[in-house]
N, C-alpha and C positions, 0 to 999 in steps of 0.2 A: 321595807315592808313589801310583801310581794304583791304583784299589781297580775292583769290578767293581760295588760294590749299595752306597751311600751313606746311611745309615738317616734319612728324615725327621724323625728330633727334635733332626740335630744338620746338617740340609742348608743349605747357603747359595749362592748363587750370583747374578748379577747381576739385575736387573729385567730388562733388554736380553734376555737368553740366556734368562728364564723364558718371555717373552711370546714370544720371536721362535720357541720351541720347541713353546708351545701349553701352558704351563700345569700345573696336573695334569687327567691326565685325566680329565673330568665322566661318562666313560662308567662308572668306576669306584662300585662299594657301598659305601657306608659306609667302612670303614677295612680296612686291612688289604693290602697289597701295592701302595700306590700309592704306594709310595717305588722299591719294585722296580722297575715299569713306567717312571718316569720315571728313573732309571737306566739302564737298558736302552736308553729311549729317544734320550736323550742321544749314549750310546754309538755307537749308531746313527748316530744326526743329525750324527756328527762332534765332538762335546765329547770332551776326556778329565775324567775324575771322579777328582779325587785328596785323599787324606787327607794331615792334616798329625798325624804321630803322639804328636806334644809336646803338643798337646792333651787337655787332662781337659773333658768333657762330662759332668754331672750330670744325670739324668732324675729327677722326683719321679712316683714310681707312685701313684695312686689305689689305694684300697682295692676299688672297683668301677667297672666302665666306662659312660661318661657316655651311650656310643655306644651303638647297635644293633648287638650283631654276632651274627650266623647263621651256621650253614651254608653254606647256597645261595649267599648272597653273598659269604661267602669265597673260595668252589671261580669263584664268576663271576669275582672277578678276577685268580686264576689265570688260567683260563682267558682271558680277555682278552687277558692281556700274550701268551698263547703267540698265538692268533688273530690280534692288530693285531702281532709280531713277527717270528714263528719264521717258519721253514720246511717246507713241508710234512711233510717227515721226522720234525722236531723237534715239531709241531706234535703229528702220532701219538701221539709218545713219550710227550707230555703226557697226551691223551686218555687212552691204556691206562693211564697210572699213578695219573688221577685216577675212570676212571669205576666202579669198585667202593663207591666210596662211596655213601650212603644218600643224600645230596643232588645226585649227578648230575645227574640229571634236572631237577630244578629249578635248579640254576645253569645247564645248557645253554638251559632256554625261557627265562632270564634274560638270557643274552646273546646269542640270535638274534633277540629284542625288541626289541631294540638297534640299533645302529648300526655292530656290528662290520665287517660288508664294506664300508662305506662308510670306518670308520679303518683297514680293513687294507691298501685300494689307498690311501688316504691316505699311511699311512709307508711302505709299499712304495716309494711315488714319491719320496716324500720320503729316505729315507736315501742317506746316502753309503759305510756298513759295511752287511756283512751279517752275519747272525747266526753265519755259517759264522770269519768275522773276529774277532768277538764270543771265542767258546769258545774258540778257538785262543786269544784274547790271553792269556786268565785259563788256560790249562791244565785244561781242561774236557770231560772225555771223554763228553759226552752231546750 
């Protein structure tokens, strides 16, 4: 069945489709929403993303994370997926909902450092869906 956000610890898909797609994205912090983004992206790029629900997936959680994770770069790669995906409208919706937090500001100089404008006319050109397609598919009123 096709799902909308595939969770990285249980993702699979061809070498062919990873590489021809671009990977995960290197613009991404540390951990934390780059299963989203490449979800999204997919979506976009014309893949469908579907679950097979007879499957049992085990994760073993660590006690503590091995990773770095912050703030800042959390809300960055939020912000990213909305920046390299959304639509101006949607794009908004994000900003208002994310910038009351105490690390705004620092995840926004996080991701204009970056290379955002350069990946967001990137998959602009690149997709085949719009995000407008996207939200309708899944029943998605934002």
């Amino acid at each position: 069945m096709p799902v909308p956000i595939l969770p990285g610890c249980c993702l699979m898909m061809r070498r062919a489709a990873f590489e021809a797609t671009g990977g995960w994205d290197g613009g991404l912090l540390h951990r934390g929403g780059v299963d989203n983004e490449m979800s999204v992206r997919l979506w976009l790029l014309g893949y469908d993303l579907m679950i097979a629900p007879q499957v049992v997936v085990r994760h073993r959680f660590r006690a503590s994370s091995p990773y770095p994770v912050g703030w800042p770069q959390y809300l960055h790669n939020r912000l990213r997926l909305a920046f390299a995906h959304l639509s101006a409208l949607r794009l908004a919706k994000v900003v208002r909902a994310l910038h009351k937090h105490e690390a705004f500001g620092e995840a926004m100089a996080l991701l204009v450092e970056g290379d955002i404008s350069f990946r967001r006319r990137e998959m602009m050109a690149r997709r085949v869906r719009n995000d407008d397609w996207y939200f309708e598919r899944f029943g998605m009123k934002w």
